[in-house]
C-alpha positions as protocol buffer text, in pm:
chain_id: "A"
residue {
  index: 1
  type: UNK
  ca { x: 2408 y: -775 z: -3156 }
}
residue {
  index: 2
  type: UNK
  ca { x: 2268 y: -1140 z: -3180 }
}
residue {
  index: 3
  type: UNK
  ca { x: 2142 y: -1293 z: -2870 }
}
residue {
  index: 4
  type: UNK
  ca { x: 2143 y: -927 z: -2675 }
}
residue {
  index: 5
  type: UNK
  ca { x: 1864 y: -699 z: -2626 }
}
residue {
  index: 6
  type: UNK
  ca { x: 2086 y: -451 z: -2502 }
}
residue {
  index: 7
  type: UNK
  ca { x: 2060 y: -223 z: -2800 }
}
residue {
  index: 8
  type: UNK
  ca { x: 1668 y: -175 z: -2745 }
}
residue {
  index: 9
  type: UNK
  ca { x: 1594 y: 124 z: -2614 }
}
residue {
  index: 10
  type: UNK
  ca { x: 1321 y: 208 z: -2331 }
}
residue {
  index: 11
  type: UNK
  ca { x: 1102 y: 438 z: -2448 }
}
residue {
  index: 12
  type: UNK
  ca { x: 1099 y: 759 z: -2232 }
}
residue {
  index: 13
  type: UNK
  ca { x: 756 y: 768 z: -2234 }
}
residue {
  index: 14
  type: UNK
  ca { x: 721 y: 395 z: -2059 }
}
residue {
  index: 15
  type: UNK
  ca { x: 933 y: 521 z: -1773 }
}
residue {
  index: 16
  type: UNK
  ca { x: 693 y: 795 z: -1709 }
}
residue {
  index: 17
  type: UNK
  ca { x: 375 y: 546 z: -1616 }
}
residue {
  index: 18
  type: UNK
  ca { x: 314 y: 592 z: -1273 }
}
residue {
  index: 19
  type: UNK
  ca { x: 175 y: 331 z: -1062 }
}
residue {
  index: 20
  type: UNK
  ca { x: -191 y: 441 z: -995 }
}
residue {
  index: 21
  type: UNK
  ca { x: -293 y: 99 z: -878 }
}
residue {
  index: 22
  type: UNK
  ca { x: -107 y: -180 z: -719 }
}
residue {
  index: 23
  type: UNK
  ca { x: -333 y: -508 z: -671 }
}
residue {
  index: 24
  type: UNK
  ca { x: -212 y: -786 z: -468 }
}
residue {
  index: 25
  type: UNK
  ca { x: 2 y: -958 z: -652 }
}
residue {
  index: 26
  type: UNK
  ca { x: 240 y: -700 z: -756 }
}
residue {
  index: 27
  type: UNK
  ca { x: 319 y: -621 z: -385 }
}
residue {
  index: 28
  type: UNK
  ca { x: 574 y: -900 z: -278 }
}
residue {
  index: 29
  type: UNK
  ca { x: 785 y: -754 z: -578 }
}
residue {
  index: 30
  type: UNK
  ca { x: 750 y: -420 z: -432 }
}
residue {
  index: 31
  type: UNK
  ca { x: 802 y: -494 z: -11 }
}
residue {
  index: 32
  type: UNK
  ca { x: 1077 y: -452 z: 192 }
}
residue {
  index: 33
  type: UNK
  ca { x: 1172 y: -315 z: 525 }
}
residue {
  index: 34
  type: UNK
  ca { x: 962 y: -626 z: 732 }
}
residue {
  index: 35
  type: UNK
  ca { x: 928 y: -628 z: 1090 }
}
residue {
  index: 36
  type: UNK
  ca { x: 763 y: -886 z: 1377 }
}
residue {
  index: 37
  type: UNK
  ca { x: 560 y: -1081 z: 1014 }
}
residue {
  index: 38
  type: UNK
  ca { x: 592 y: -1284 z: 727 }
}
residue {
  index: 39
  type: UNK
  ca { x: 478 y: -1205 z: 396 }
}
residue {
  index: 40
  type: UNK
  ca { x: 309 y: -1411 z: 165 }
}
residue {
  index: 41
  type: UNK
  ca { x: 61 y: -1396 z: -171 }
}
residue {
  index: 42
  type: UNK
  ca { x: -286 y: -1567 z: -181 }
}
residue {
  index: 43
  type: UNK
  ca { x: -308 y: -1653 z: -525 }
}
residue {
  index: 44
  type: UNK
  ca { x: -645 y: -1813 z: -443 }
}
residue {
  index: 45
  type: UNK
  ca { x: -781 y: -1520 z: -269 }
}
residue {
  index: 46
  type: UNK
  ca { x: -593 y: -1283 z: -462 }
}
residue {
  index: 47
  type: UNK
  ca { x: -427 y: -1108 z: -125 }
}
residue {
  index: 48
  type: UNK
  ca { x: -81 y: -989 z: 15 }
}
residue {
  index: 49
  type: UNK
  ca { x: -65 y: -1121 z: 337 }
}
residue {
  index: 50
  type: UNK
  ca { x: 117 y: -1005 z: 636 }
}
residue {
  index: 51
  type: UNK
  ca { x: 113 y: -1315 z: 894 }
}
residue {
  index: 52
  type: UNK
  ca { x: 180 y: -1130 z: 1259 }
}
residue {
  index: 53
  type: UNK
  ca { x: 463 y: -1300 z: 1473 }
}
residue {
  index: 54
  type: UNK
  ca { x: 306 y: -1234 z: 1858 }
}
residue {
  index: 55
  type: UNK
  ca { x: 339 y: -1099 z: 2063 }
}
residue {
  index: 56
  type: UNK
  ca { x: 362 y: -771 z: 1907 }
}
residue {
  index: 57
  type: UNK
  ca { x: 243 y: -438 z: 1912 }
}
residue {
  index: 58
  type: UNK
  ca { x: 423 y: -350 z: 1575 }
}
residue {
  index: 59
  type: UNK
  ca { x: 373 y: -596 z: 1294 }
}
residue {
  index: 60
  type: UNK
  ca { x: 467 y: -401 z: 979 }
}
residue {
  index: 61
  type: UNK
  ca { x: 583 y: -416 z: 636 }
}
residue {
  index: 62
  type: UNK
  ca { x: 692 y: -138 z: 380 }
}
residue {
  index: 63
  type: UNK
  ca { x: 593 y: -90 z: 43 }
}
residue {
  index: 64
  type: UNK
  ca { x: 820 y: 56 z: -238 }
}
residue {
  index: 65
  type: UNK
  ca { x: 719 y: 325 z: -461 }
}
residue {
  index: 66
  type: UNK
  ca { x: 1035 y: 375 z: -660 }
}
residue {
  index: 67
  type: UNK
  ca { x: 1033 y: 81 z: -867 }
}
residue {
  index: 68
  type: UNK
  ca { x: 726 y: 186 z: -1087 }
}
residue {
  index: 69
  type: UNK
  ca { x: 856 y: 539 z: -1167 }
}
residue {
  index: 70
  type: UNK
  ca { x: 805 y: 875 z: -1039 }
}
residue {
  index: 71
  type: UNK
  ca { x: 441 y: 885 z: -878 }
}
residue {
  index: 72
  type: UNK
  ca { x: 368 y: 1195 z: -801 }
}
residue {
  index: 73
  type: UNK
  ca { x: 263 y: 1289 z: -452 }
}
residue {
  index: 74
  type: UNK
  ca { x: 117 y: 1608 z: -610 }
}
residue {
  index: 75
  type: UNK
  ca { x: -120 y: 1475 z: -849 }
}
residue {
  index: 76
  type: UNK
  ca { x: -242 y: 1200 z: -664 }
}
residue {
  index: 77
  type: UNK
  ca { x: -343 y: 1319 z: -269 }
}
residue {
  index: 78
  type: UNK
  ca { x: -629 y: 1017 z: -228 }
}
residue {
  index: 79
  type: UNK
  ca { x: -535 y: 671 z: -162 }
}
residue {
  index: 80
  type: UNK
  ca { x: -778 y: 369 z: -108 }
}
residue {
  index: 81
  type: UNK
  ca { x: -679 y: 94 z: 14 }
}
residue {
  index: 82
  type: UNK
  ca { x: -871 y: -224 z: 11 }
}
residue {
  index: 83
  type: UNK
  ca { x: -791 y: -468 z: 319 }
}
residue {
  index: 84
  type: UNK
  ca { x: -926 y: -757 z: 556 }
}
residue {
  index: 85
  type: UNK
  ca { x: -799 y: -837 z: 869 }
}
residue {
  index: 86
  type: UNK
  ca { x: -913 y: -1158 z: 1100 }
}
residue {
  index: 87
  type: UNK
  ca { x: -800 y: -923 z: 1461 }
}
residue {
  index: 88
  type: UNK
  ca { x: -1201 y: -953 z: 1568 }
}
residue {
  index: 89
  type: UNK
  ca { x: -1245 y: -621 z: 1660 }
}
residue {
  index: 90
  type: UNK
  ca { x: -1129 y: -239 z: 1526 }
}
residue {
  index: 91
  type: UNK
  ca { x: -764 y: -216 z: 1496 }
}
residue {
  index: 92
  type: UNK
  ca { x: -580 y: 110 z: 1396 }
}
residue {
  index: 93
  type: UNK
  ca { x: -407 y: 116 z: 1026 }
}
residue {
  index: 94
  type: UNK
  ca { x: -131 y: 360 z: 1062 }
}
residue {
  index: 95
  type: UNK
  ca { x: 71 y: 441 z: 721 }
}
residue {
  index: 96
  type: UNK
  ca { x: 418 y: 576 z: 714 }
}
residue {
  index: 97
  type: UNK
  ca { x: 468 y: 736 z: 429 }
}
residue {
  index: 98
  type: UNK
  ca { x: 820 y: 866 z: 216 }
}
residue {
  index: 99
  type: UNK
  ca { x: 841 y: 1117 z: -92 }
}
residue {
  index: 100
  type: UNK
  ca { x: 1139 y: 1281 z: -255 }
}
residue {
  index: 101
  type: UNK
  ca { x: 1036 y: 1577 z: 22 }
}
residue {
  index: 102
  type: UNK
  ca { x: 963 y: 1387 z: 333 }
}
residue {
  index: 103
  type: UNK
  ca { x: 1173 y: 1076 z: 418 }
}
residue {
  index: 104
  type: UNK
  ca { x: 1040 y: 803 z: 615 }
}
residue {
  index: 105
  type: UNK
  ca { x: 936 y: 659 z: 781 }
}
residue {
  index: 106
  type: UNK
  ca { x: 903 y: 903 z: 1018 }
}
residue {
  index: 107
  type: UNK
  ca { x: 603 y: 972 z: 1305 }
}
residue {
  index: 108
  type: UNK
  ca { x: 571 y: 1370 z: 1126 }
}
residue {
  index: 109
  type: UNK
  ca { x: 438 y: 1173 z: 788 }
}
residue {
  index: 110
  type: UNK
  ca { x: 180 y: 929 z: 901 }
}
residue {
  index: 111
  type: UNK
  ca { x: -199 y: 873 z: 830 }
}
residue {
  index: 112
  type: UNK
  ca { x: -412 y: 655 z: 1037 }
}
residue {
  index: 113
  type: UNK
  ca { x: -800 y: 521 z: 1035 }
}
residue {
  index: 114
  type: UNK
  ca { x: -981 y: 240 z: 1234 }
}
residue {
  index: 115
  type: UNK
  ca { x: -1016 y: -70 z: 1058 }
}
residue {
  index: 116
  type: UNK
  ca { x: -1218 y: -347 z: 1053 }
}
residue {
  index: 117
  type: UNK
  ca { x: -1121 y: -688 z: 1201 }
}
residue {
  index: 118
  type: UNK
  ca { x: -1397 y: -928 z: 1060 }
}
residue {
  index: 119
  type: UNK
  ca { x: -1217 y: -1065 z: 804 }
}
residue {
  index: 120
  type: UNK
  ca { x: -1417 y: -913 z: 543 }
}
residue {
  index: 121
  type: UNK
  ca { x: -1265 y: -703 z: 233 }
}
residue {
  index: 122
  type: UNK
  ca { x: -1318 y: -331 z: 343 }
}
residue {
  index: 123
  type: UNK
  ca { x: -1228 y: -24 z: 146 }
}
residue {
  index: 124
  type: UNK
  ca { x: -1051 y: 286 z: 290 }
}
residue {
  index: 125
  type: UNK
  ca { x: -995 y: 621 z: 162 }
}
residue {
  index: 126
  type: UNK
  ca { x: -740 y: 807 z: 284 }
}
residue {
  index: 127
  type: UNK
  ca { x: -716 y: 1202 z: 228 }
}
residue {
  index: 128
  type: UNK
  ca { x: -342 y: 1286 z: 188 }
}
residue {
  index: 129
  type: UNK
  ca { x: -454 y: 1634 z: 66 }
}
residue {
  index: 130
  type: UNK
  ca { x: -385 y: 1832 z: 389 }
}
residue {
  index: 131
  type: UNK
  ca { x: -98 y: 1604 z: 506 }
}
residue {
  index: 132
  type: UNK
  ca { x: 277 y: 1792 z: 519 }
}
residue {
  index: 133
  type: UNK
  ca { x: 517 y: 1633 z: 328 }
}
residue {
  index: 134
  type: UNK
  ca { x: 277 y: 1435 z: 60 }
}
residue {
  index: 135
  type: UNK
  ca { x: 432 y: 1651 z: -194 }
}
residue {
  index: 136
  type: UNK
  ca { x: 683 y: 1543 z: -459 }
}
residue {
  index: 137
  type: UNK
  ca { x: 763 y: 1201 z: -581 }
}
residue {
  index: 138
  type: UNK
  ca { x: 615 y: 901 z: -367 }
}
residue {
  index: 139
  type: UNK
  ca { x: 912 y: 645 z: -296 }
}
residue {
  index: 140
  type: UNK
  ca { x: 713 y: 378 z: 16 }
}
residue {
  index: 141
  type: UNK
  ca { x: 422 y: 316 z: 204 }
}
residue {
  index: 142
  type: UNK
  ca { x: 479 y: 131 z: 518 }
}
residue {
  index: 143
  type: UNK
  ca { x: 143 y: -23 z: 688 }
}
residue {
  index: 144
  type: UNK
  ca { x: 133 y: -73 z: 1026 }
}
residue {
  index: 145
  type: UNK
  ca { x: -171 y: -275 z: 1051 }
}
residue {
  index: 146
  type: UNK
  ca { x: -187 y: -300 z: 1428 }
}
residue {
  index: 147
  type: UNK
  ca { x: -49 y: 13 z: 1538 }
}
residue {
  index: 148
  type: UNK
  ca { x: -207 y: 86 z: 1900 }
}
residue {
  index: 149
  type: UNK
  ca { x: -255 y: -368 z: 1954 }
}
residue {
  index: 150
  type: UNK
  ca { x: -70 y: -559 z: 2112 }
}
residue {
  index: 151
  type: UNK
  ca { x: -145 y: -894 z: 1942 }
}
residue {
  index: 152
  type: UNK
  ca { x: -81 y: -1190 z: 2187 }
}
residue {
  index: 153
  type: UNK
  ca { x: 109 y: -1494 z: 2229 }
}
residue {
  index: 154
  type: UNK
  ca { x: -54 y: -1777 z: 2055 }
}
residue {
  index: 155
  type: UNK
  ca { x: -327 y: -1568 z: 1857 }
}
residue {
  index: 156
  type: UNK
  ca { x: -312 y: -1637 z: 1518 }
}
residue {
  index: 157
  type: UNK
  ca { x: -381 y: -1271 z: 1350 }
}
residue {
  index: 158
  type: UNK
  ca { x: -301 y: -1220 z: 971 }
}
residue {
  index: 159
  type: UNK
  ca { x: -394 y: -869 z: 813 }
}
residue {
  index: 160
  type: UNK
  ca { x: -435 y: -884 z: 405 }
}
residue {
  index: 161
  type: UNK
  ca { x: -393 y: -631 z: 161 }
}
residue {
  index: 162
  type: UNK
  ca { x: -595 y: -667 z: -182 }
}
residue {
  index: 163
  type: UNK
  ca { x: -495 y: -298 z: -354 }
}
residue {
  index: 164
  type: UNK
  ca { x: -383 y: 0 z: -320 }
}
residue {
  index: 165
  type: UNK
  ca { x: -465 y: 307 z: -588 }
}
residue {
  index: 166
  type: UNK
  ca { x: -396 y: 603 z: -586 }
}
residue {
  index: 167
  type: UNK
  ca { x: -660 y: 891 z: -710 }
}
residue {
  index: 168
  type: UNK
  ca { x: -606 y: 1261 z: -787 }
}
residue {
  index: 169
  type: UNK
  ca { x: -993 y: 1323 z: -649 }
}
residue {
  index: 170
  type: UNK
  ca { x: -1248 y: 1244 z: -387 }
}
residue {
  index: 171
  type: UNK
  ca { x: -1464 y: 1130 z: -608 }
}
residue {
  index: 172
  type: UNK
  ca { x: -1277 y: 931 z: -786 }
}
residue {
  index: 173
  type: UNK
  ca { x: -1107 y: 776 z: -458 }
}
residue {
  index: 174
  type: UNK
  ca { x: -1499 y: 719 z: -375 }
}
residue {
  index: 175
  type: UNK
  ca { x: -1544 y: 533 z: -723 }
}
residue {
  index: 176
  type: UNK
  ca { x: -1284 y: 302 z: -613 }
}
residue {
  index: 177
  type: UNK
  ca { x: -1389 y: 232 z: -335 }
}
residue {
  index: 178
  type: UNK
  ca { x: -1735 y: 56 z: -456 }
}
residue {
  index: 179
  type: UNK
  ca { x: -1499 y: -188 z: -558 }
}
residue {
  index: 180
  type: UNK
  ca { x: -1605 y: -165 z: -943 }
}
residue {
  index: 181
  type: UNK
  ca { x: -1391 y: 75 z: -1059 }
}
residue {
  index: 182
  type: UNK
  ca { x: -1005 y: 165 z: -1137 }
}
residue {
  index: 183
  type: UNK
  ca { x: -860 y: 512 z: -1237 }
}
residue {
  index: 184
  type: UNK
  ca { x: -823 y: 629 z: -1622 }
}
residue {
  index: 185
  type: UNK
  ca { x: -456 y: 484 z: -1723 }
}
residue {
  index: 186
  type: UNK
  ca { x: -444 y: 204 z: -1426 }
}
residue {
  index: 187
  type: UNK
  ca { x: -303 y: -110 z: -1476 }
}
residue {
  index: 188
  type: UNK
  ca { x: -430 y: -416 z: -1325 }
}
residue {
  index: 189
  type: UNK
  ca { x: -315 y: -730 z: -1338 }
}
């Protein structure tokens, strides 16, 4: 058929890649489900943003699994996430998280872990290994970047997201995490 491509076949193999590592500026393809901030991409700093809207104590912003093919939960039970945030002090990171097992976001599937607020780019592991519900296919991650906060009127507080990968071991999650390394099979843009 001239001037269609609708004849070409995926290969079932290319639907099968799962999404090991998402850097920053895959993610505005990928979020949804925004609440109390705006999104945005760095391309000079080569961050997602999430801009908070004070006063708040729930700035948050979902990120969709689904799009890049089944991810399994199973396989992968270490995430790392690499983040800055310009709060000034310790805020809590609280992920929601949704598989083909456990919808979401719900408060019996979340993860949290103190974060840094000195605007420097900080990675964190998070062991999903001996969570309920990380089991099955991943579909979202929603970060809650200032979960316990309340963020005032007039402060101007922006949290930034530079990856997230997933890895199937501590050590590998501890690799990534030095900043100079990326799972076998990642893709990086």
């Amino acid at each position: 058929k001239q001037g269609s491509l609708s004849y070409i076949k995926t290969p079932d193999i290319l639907k099968k890649i799962p999404g090991y590592h998402i850097p920053a500026d895959l993610m505005p393809e990928l979020a949804n489900d925004i609440t109390n901030c705006t999104l945005q991409f760095d391309e000079k700093a080569n961050s997602f943003n999430f801009n908070v809207l004070p006063p708040t104590n729930d700035a948050y912003a979902q990120i969709a699994f689904s799009p890049l093919g089944e991810v399994s939960a199973d396989d992968y039970k270490y995430l790392v996430v690499k983040t800055k945030n310009n709060f000034g002090s310790q805020s809590m990171l609280r992920l929601f998280y949704s598989t083909s097992v456990s919808p979401g976001p719900s408060a019996l599937y979340t993860v949290s872990k103190r974060i840094d607020g000195d605007n420097q780019w900080h990675y964190y592991i998070y062991d999903l290994s001996y969570f309920a519900g990380w089991t099955g296919t991943i579909k979202s991650i929603r970060f809650d970047p200032f979960d316990s906060d309340t963020i005032p009127a007039g402060k101007n507080v922006v949290f930034s997201l530079g990856s997230i990968t997933l890895c199937k071991t501590v050590d590998e999650a501890t690799q990534v995490a030095t900043g100079n390394y990326l799972p076998k099979g990642s893709v990086a843009s």
